[in-house]
Each structure stands twice: as structure tokens, then as C-alpha cells.
GUPA-874999 format. One line per 5 residues: number of its first residue (from 1); their letters; for each residue x, y, z of C-alpha. Coordinates in steps of 0.1 Angstrom, whole numbers, always signed. Example, Ala and Ser with C-alpha at 12.3 -4.5 7.8 and 13.67 -1.06 7.14 Angstrom:
2
1> AS> +123 -45 +78  +137 -11 +71
END
This chain:
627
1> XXXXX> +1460 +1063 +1341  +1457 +1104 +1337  +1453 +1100 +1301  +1425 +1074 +1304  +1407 +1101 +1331
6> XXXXX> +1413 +1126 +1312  +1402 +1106 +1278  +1365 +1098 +1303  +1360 +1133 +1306  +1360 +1145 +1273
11> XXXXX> +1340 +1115 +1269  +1312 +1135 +1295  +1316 +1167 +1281  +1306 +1150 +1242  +1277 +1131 +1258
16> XXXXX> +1263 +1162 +1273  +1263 +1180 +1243  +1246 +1154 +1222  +1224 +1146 +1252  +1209 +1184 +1243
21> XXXXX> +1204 +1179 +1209  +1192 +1140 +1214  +1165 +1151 +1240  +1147 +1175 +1220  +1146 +1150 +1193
26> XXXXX> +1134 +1127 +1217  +1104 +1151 +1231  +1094 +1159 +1194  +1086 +1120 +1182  +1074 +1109 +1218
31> XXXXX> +1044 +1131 +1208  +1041 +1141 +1174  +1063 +1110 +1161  +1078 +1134 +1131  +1112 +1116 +1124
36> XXXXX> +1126 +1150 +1123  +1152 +1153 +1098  +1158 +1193 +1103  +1167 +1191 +1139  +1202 +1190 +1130
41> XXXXX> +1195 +1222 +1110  +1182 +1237 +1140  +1212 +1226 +1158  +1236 +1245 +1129  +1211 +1274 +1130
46> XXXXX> +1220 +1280 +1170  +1254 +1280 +1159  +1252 +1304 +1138  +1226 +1328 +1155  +1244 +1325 +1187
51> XXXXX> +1278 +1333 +1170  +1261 +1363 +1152  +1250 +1372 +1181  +1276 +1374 +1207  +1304 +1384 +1179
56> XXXXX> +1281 +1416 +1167  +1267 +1428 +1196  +1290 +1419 +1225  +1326 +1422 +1204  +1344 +1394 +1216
61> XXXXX> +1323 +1378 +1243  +1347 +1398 +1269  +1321 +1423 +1276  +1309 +1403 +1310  +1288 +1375 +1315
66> XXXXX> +1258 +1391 +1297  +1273 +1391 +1263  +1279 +1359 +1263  +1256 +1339 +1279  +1229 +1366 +1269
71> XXXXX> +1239 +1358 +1234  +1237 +1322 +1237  +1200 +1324 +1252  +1187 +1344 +1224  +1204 +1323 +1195
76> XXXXX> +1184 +1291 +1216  +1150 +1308 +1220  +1149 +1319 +1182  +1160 +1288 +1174  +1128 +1279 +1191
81> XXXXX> +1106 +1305 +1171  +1118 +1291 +1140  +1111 +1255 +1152  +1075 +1271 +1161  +1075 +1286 +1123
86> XXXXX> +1082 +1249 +1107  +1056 +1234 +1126  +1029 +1261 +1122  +1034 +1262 +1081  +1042 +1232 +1073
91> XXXXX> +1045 +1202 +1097  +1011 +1209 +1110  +993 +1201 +1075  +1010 +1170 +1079  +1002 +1153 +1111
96> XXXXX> +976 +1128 +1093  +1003 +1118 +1064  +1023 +1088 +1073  +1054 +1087 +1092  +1077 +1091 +1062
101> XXXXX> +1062 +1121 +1049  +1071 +1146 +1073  +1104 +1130 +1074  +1110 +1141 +1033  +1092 +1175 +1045
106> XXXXX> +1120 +1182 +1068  +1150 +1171 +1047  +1129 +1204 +1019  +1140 +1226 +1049  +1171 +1209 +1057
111> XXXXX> +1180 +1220 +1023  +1165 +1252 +1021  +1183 +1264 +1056  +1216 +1249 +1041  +1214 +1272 +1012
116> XXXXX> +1202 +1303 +1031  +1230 +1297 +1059  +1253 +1297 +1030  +1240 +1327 +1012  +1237 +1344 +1050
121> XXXXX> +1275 +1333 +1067  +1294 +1328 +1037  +1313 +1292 +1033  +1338 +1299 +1054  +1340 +1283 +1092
126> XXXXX> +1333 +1308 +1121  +1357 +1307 +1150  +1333 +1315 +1180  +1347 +1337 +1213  +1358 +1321 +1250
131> XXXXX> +1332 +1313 +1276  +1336 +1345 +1302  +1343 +1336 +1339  +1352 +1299 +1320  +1381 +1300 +1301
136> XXXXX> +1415 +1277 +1306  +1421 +1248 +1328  +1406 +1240 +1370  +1429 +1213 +1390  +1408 +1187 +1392
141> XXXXX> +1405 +1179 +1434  +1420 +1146 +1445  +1431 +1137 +1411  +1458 +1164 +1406  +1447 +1166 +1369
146> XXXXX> +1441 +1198 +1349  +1410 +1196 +1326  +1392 +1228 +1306  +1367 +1250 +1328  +1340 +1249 +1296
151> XXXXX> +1340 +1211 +1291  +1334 +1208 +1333  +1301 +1230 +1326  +1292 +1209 +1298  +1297 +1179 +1319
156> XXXXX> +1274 +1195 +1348  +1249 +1210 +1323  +1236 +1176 +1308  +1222 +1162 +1342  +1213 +1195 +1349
161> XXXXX> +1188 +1196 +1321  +1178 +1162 +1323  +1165 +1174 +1356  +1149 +1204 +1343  +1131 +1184 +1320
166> XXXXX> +1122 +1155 +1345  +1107 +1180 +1365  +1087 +1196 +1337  +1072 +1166 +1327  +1063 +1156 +1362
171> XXXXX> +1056 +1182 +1378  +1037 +1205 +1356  +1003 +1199 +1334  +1021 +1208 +1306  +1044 +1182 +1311
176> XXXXX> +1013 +1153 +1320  +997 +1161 +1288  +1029 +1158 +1267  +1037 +1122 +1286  +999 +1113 +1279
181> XXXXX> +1003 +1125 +1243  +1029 +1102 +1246  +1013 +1075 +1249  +984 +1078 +1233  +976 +1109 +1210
186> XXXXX> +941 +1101 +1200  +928 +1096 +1235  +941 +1129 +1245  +923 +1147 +1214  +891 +1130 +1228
191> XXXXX> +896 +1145 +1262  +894 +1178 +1248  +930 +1189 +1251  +942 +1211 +1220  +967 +1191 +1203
196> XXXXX> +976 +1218 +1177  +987 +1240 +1209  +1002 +1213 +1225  +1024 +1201 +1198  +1036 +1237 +1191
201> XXXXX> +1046 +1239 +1224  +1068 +1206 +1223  +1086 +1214 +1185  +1094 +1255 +1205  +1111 +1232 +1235
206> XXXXX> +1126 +1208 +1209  +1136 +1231 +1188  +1152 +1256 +1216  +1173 +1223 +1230  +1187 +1219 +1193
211> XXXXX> +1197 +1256 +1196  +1211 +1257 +1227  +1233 +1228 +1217  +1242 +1245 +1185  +1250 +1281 +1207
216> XXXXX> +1268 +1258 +1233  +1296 +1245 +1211  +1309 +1282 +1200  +1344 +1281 +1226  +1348 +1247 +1217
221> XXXXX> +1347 +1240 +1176  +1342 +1263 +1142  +1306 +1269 +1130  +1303 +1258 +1096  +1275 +1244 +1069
226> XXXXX> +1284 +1207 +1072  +1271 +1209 +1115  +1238 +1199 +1108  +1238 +1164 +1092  +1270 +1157 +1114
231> XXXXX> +1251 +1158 +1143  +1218 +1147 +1131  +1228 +1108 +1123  +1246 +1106 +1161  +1211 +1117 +1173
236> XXXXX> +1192 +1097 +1154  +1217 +1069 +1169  +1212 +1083 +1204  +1173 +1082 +1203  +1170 +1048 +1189
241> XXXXX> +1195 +1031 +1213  +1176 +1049 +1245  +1143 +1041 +1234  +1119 +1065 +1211  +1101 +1087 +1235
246> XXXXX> +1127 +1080 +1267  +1148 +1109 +1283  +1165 +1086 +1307  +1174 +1064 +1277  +1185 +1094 +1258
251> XXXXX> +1204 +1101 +1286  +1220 +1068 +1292  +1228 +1064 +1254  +1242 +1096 +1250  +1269 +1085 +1278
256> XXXXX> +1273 +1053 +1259  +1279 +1073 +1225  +1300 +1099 +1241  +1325 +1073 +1261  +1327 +1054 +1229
261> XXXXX> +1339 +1086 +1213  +1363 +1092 +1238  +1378 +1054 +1238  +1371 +1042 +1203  +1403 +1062 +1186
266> XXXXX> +1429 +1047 +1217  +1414 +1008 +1217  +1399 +1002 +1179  +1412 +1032 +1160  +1404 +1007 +1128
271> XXXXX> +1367 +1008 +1134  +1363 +1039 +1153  +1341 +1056 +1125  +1318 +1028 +1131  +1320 +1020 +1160
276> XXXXX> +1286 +1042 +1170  +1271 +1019 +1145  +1282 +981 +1153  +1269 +996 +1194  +1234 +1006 +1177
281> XXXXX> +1231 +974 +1156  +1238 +951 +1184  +1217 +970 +1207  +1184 +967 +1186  +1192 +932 +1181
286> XXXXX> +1193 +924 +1214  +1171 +951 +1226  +1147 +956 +1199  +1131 +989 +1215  +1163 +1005 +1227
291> XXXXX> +1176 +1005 +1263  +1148 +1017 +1281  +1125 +1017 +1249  +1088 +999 +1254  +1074 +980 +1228
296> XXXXX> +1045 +1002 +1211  +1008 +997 +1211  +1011 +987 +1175  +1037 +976 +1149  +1029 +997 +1120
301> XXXXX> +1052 +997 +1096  +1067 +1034 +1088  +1056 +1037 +1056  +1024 +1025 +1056  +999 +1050 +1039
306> XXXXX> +972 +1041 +1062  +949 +1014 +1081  +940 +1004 +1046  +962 +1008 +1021  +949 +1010 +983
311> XXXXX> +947 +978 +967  +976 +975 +938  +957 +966 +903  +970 +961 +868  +970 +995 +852
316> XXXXX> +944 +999 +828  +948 +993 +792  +950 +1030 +781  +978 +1041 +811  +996 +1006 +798
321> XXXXX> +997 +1020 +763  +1013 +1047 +776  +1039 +1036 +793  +1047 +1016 +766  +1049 +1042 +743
326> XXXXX> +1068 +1062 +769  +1095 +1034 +768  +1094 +1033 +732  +1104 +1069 +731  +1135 +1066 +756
331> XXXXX> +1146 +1035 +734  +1141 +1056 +700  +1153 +1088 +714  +1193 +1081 +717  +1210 +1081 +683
336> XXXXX> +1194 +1117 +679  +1212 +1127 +717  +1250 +1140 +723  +1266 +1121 +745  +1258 +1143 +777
341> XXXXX> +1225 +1134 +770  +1232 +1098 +763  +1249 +1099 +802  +1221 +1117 +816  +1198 +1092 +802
346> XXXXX> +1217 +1065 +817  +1219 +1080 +851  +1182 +1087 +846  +1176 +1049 +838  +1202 +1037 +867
351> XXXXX> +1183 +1057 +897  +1150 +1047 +887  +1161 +1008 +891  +1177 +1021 +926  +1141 +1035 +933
356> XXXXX> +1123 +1006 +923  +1141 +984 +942  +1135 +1002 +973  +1097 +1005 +964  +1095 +966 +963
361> XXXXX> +1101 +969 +1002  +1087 +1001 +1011  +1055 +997 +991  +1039 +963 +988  +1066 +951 +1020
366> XXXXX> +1057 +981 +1041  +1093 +981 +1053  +1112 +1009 +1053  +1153 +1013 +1047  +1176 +1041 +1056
371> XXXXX> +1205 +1020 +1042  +1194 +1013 +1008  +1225 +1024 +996  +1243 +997 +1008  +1235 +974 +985
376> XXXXX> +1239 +996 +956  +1275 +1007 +968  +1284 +963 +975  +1268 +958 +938  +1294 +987 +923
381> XXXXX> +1327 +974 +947  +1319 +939 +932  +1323 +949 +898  +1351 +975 +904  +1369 +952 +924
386> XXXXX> +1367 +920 +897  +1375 +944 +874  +1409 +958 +890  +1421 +927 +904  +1411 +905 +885
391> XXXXX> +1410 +921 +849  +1372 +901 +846  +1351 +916 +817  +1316 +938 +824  +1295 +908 +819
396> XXXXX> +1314 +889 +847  +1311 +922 +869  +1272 +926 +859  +1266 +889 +869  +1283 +889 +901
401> XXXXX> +1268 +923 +916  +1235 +908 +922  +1250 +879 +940  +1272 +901 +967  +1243 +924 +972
406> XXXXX> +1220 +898 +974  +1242 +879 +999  +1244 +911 +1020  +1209 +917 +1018  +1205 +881 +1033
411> XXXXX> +1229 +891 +1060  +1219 +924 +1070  +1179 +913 +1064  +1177 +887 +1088  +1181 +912 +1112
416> XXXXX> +1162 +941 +1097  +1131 +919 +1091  +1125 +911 +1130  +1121 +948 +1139  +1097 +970 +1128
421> XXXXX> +1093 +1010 +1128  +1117 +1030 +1132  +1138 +1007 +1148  +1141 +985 +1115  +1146 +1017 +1096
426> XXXXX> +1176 +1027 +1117  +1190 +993 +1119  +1196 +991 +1083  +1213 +1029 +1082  +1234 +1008 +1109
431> XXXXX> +1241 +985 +1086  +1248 +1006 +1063  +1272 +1023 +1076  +1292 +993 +1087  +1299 +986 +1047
436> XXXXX> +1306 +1022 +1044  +1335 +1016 +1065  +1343 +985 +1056  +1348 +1004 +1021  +1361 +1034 +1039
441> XXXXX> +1387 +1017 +1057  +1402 +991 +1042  +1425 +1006 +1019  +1441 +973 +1008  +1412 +963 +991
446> XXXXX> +1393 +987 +982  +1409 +1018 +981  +1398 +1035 +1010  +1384 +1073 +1001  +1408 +1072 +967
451> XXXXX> +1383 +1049 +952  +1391 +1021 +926  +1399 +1037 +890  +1397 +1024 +856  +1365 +1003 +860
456> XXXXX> +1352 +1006 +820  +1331 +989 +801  +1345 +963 +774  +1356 +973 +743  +1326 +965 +722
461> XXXXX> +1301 +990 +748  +1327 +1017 +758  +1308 +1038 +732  +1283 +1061 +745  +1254 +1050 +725
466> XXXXX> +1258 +1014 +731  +1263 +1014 +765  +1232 +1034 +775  +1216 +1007 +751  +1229 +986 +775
471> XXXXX> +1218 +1003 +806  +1182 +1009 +792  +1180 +970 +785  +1191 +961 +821  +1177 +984 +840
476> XXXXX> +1144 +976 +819  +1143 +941 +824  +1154 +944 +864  +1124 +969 +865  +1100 +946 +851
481> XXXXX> +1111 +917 +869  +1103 +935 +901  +1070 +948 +888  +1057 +909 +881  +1072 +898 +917
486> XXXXX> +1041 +930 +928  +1015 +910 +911  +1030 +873 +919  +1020 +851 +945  +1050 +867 +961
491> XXXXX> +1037 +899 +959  +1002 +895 +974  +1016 +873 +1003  +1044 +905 +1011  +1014 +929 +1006
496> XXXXX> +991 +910 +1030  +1016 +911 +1054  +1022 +946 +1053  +982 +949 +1056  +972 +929 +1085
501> XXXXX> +1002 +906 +1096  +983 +882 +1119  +953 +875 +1090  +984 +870 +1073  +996 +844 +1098
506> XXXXX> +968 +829 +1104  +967 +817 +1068  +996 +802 +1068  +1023 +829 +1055  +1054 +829 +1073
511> XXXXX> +1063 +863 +1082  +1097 +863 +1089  +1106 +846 +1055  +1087 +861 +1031  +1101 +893 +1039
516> XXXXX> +1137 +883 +1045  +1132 +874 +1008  +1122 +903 +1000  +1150 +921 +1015  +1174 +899 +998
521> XXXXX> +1156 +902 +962  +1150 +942 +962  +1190 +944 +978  +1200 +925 +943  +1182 +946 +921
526> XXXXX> +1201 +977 +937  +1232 +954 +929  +1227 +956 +893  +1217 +996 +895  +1255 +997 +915
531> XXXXX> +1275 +981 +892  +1259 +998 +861  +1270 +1031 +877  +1305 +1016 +882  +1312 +1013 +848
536> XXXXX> +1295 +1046 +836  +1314 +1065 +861  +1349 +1047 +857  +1356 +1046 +895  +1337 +1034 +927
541> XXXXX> +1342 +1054 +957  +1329 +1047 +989  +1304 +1077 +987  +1284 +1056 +969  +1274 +1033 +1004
546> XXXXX> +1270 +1069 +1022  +1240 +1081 +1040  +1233 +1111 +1012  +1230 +1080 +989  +1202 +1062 +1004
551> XXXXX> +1182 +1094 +1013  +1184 +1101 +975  +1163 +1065 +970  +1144 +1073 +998  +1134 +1109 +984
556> XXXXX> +1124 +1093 +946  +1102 +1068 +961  +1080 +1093 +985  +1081 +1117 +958  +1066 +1094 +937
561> XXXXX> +1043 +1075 +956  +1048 +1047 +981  +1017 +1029 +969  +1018 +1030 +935  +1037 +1008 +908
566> XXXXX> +1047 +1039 +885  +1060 +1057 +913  +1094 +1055 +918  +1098 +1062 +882  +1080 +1093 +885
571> XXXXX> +1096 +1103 +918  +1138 +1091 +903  +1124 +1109 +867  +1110 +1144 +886  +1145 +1145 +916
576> XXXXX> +1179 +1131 +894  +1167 +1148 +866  +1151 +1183 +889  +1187 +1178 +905  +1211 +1175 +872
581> XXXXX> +1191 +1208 +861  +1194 +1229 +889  +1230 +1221 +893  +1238 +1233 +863  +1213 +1265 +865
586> XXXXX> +1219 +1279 +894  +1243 +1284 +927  +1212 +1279 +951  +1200 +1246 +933  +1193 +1239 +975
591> XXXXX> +1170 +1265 +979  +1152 +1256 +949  +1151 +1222 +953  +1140 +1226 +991  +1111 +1246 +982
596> XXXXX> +1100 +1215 +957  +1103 +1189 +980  +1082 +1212 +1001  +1057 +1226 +975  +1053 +1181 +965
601> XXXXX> +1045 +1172 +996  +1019 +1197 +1005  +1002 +1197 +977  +1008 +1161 +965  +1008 +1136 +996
606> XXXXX> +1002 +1110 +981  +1032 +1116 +956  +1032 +1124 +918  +1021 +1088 +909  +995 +1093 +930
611> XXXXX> +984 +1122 +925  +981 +1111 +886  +957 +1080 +899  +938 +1104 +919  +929 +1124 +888
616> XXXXX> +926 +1092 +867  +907 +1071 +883  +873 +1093 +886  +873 +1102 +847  +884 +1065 +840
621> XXXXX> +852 +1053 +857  +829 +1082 +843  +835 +1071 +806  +831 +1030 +820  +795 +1045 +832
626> XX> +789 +1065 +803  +796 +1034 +780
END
């Protein structure tokens, strides 16, 4: 029974931690509704600033109270400035760009504050000092139990701030406006409240509660570079189970997360790495809007450009000639390549089918997927694990991938498809994550993190040169299958949806099928993109289901342009092969590639593919006019 108390508490003192970092992120979309991806770098950058500063300028945190706790302040108000500093520079140009785009904005600077971190602190973990006037164990009254001083603070601080916050946005006119903003952003812009001011004001708060969190955790783990997406998903988690926009259900999550924690290693220690995950899933289900979520005025889809999305035309015959001739090229250009080249090109011709197939849902379907990876990672275990158990050959493999990832886009769709938002987005990282474990964890089957070896192509293709034939002929064909399902009967239907879903309706298309199609087709086509990479790699591992995966397909398609055909090709052609170069150029190919992502989407929001159209389309009509 002590243990099980004890187990509860720890339990508190996690919840209250992630409640801080959760309830920033919540104040940040309730108004602005910027899926923040940076917040957990904020989070890392209070670590860091807050051990700098308590370690450098009061020794080691003995020197009273002040040094400490002074120390800790500082790190979570210039956490705050720097929050202030993203908004101002870049966020702020990008208030009018759709929900995704700010989201691809922040993983530039996620990137960018990795690499200077890095250059800053050095690699190595940071062991922070004691809390003064908090360190070692209180008796616990009535209970006879001994439990850590800090993790009782931690425990008291998350109502505490809750609170604090309650009474800010109650009590204060600040706080009115940021609940109204809330609600509804464009009628308080007609009232005549500064919404520039005010949404600076709510990313410094944000942005300081991230910091604190970050400054808070120096007695109790090591500062290092991997804090910030550690903490970032369980946020993410956190908000979406409360309810986007709701403290209270931040609040109430956070416990939920936090206990779960605490009890998940003694009563499911199989599942316990997602366990966060199978909560979150059945939650949405069941709760489509989170615990104390409410439904929102309207169901846009998150990646919707605008109200009125451009229309998707055949490309005209000139821009068809050149594709064509561009695919002539990468079909004439591999006898005269070594074979790095020939494996780059594969790689190259691999991620753009992974980006396509998560256009066909994030462009004409309007829905968007965090978990896009799972279906490439179930594509690559099918082959891999037909391959090692069964000794089948490629073909077998390449045949069968579609089918599991199809099936499991069917699965995890039916689901996904009901929800909208955010809440559909998260629900397939949920998803997601489960097959990640599944891969993850059961080392019978699949290996667990060793991975299954020896997964190589047959005889006849284990040359170089013939297999990236191969690739190139797949990968084409997959590619052009999903570009005639755009301009099919299919493809309208999914893209009048995504337009106006009740004309839709009211026309006769069902909703709810068309798109679970949809899911199910674009999860098979990532399939066939896994499995090719199984057998150019030699191994699967379960990396290949992982988060950093399915933000990779996400990044390719907003790079390149959501609504536009070419675009994920542009956007997988401009970040795997941006990525492979800078890799191999330079030690802060972070930095670099940050300040691109960054550089893209300020300049080009509407992505490189559309950016081209942009510039085509006038000059195309001029010379129709002039002729």
C-alpha cells in the first residue's frame, strides 16, 4: 500500500510539471490556433538558461534562496522574450496562412534552437543543483511515509498556477479579451482590440510557462538536447485529451497522463510506452473534442488553404512536356551514376511516393495526418517479416505491403475520418504510435529495436542499377496512379468534400466513405514506398513507424504545396535531397536547414509548387491573349 502512495505521488509531481508546459500550449492555440511545434524548444531553452544561470552566477545553488529561485525566474522570463522574438519575426507574418503553415514554421526553429543549443552547451547532459530550503525527504503526516521535499512543491505548484491563471483570465481585461479571442478572433478585431498586441502578450505568457517548466526540472533530471521533442508529443497529448483551448481540461488530462505514468510500468509494463497513446485514441473516440473540449464554430479541415481552395486543372501542355522530359532524364540518367548516386536516386524516388501519398489526403481530401509513417513502417515489416520468416521473394514482399497497410489504413481510418481538425490529426499520431510499439515491443516477431536484417532484394535486382530501375518503375506507376484518382470521379467527390461538405451531402456523396477510402488508398501507396525502402536498406527498424518519420512527409508536402499536383515532388526533391547534402557538408546541417524551412515559408506560402503556378499562370495567359 506505501509503494502504491508513493507510486500516486510521483504520479502528481509528473502531472504538474507537464501541466506547466501543457497550459501554455493550451493559451497559445485558444487564441492564435498556431499548432506550436517549438514549445518544447522553449521548454529545453528554460532548461538550459536556468541551468546557466543558477550554475554561473550563484555556484551551486547554495548561495540562499535568491540564487536559485532568482535563477529560475530569469531563465522563464527570457524564455518569454524569446517566445516574444518568434512571434514578432516570424509567426506574426503568418497568422493568415493556414493552420499547417505555422506548424512547419516552428519545427524551422525547432531545428535551428537544436543546433544552436548544441553549438552553445555542448552534447553532453547538464546535471542541475538542489532546490535550497527543499532538498531530501518530509514525513508525510498521517501516512508515516517519506517522500522528496521538491516533488511536494511540484505537486502544490500545478494548482497553484492553475489558479493564477484562472484568475487572470477572469478577473483581469487582459484575461476577457484572450477568452473572447478565444472564441472568436475576428469579432474581437472588429471591436477595435489590437490583436497584434494581444497575441504577443499570450506567446510571452506561453512561452514563460514552457520556461518555467524547463527551469523547474533542474534538481530533478539532466538537461540535454533530446528535452524538447520528449516533452512536446506528451503536450500535444495533454491538450488534445483536455480539449483545445481548456485549462481545466489541460489540468484534468495532465493528472490522467501523469497517474498513467506513475502506474503504467507496475500494471502493463508491456504497453507502458503506449499507454499515453491507446488513453488519447479512446478518448477522441469517445469524446471527439477532448474531456472538456467544445465542438468549434466550424469544422475546417487543418490543411485547408482557404474558404476557397484553387481549383485542381490538368497542367497545361507545355508544364506536361516538361515533366515528361524531366522523367525522361531521371530514367536516362542512371547508367552514367556510381552507385551512391544510384541509392540517392532511389531514396529520392521512394520519399516522393511517401509524399504523394500523403498529398492525396492532405490536398484534394483536406485531411491532415501526423501518423503517416505508420503505414510506410507496416508496408516495410510486411516485406521484412515475409522475407525472414518466410524466405518469400521481393515480388511476394512488394505485393503484400499494400495489402497490410491498406488494411491498417482501413482500421485506423474509420476512426480518423469522423473527427476533424486537430483532433483527427492527433488521432492518427495516436495511431501511430500504437504500431510503433507494437514494432517496438514485440521482440518475438519483429525484432524489437534490433530490427529484422537481411531483407535484400532477389538475385536478379540486388545490383544497384537494376534495382533503382526497379524503384523508379514503382514508385512511377504508384505516383501516377494516385495522380488519375485527383482527376477521377473519386477525386472531385473527395475534393468537394473538403470544399463545402454539406453541398457535398446534399448531392448525394457519402462523407464518411469516400474518405475512409481515401485513407485506406493513400495508406497503401505509403505501403509500397515502405517496403521499397526495406529492401534498399537491408533491415527494417522500428524507426521507420516513429514520429520524426511522418513529420518528414508532412514537411515535403507543405514545402511543396498542399494544393497543387507537382507538389510533393518538389517539396520530397528540395528536403531528402537539401537534407542528404547538408549532412554530408556540414556539422550544423540543423541550422541550415532551419533557416530554409523558415526562409520557404516566408517567402513562399504557398509552397515551391505553388509559387512556380503563381509565376506561370499570369505569363501563360498573357501569350493565350496575345495569340
Amino acid at each position: 500500500m506505501d509503494a502504491l502512495i508513493l507510486q500516486a505521488l510521483n504520479g502528481l509531481a509528473s502531472a504538474s510539471s507537464l501541466f506547466l508546459v501543457a497550459s501554455g500550449l493550451t493559451v497559445i492555440f485558444g487564441v492564435s490556433r498556431i499548432v506550436n511545434f517549438a514549445h518544447g524548444s522553449l521548454y529545453m531553452l528554460g532548461a538550459y538558461i536556468g541551468w546557466t544561470l543558477v550554475t554561473r552566477f550563484a555556484g551551486d545553488g547554495s548561495a540562499g534562496p535568491l540564487g536559485f529561485w532568482g535563477g529560475v525566474l530569469l531563465a522563464a522570463l527570457a524564455v518569454g522574450l524569446i517566445g516574444v522574438a518568434i512571434e514578432v519575426l516570424l509567426l506574426r507574418r503568418l497568422y493568415r496562412a493556414p493552420e499547417l503553415f505555422p506548424l512547419l514554421a516552428t519545427f524551422g526553429v525547432l531545428l535551428i534552437v537544436q543546433d544552436l543549443a548544441l553549438w552553445i552547451w555542448g552534447p553532453q547532459d547538464l546535471l542541475g543543483p538542489r532546490a535550497p530550503g527543499l532538498r531530501g525527504a518530509a514525513e508525510l503526516p498521517l501516512l508515516g511515509l517519506r517522500f522528496p521535499r521538491y516533488e511536494l512543491f511540484l505537486i502544490v505548484l500545478g494548482p497553484v498556477v492553475l489558479g493564477l491563471l484562472w484568475l487572470l483570465f477572469h478577473r483581469t481585461r487582459f484575461g476577457v479579451l484572450v477568452r473572447a479571442a478565444t472564441e472568436d478572433r475576428e469579432m474581437v478585431g472588429a471591436l477595435g482590440v489590437d490583436q497584434r498586441a494581444l497575441f504577443t502578450g499570450v506567446f510571452f505568457l506561453g512561452a514563460t510557462l514552457a520556461g518555467l517548466a524547463g527551469a523547474l526540472q533542474l534538481p530533478r533530471e539532466s538537461v540535454n538536447l533530446h528535452m524538447d521533442l520528449a516533452v512536446i508529443v506528451e503536450a500535444f497529448v495533454v491538450v488534445v485529451v483536455g480539449g483545445l483551448g481548456s485549462l481545466g481540461g489541460a489540468f484534468l488530462a495532465a493528472l490522467l497522463i501523469g497517474e498513467l505514468h506513475a502506474f503504467g510500468i507496475l500494471v502493463f509494463p508491456r504497453i507502458t510506452l503506449v499507454l499515453v497513446f491507446l488513453v488519447m485514441a479512446v478518448v477522441l473516440v469517445l469524446r471527439p473534442h477532448g474531456l472538456l473540449g467544445a465542438a468549434p464554430a466550424s469544422a475546417a479541415p487543418v490543411a485547408s488553404l482557404s474558404p476557397a481552395a484553387p481549383v485542381i486543372r490538368p497542367a497545361p501542355a507545355l508544364l506536361r512536356r516538361l515533366g515528361y522530359a524531366a522523367l525522361t532524364l531521371a530514367f536516362a540518367l542512371p547508367p552514367f551514376l556510381g552507385d551512391y548516386a544510384l541509392g540517392v536516386l532511389a531514396d529520392l524516388a521512394i520519399f516522393t511516393l511517401f509524399a504523394t501519398s500523403l498529398h492525396f489526403l492532405m490536398g484534394p481530401g483536406g485531411m491532415a495526418s501526423f501518423g503517416h509513417a505508420a503505414y510506410f513502417g507496416i508496408g516495410a515489416y510486411a516485406a521484412a517479416l515475409l522475407a525472414h520468416h518466410l524466405a518469400a521473394p521481393m515480388a511476394a514482399g512488394i505485393a503484400l505491403a499494400p495489402i497490410a497497410a491498406g488494411l491498417a489504413g482501413l482500421g485506423f481510418g474509420w476512426f480518423c475520418v469522423r473527427l476533424s481538425g486537430v483532433y483527427s490529426a492527433m488521432l492518427t499520431l495516436a495511431f501511430a504510435q500504437i504500431a510503433w510499439s507494437v514494432a517496438f515491443q514485440w521482440v518475438e516477431v519483429t525484432g524489437g529495436d534490433n530490427g529484422i536484417l537481411g531483407v535484400w532484394p532477389d538475385a536478379w535486382a540486388r545490383d544497384q542499377l537494376v534495382f533503382t530501375y526497379l524503384v523508379l518503375a514503382l514508385c512511377t506507376g504508384a505516383a501516377f496512379l494516385l495522380l488519375r484518382a485527383v482527376h477521377a470521379p473519386f477525386g472531385y467527390a473527395l475534393r468537394a468534400l473538403r470544399d463545402s461538405e454539406p453541398r457535398a451531402a446534399a448531392i448525394g456523396i457519402p462523407a464518411v466513405l469516400v474518405r475512409w477510402l481515401a485513407f485506406a488508398f493513400a495508406a497503401a501507396m505509403a505501403g509500397i514506398a515502405g517496403a521499397l525502402f526495406a529492401y534498399g536498406r537491408g533491415s527494417v527498424f522500428p524507426t521507420l513507424l516513429a514520429i520524426p518519420r511522418s513529420v518528414d512527409a508532412l514537411l515535403m508536402v507543405l514545402l511543396g504545396g498542399v494544393q497543387t499536383v507537382t507538389g510533393p515532388i518538389w517539396g520530397a526533391l528540395a528536403y531528402a535531397g537539401l537534407s542528404e547534402q547538408l549532412v554530408r557538408a556540414t556539422d550544423h546541417w540543423r541550422l541550415v536547414l532551419g533557416l530554409a524551412i523558415v526562409v520557404l515559408v516566408l517567402f513562399f506560402p504557398e509552397g515551391l509548387a505553388g509559387a512556380a503556378r503563381r509565376w506561370w499562370e499570369p505569363r501563360m495567359d498573357a501569350s493565350s491573349a496575345r495569340t
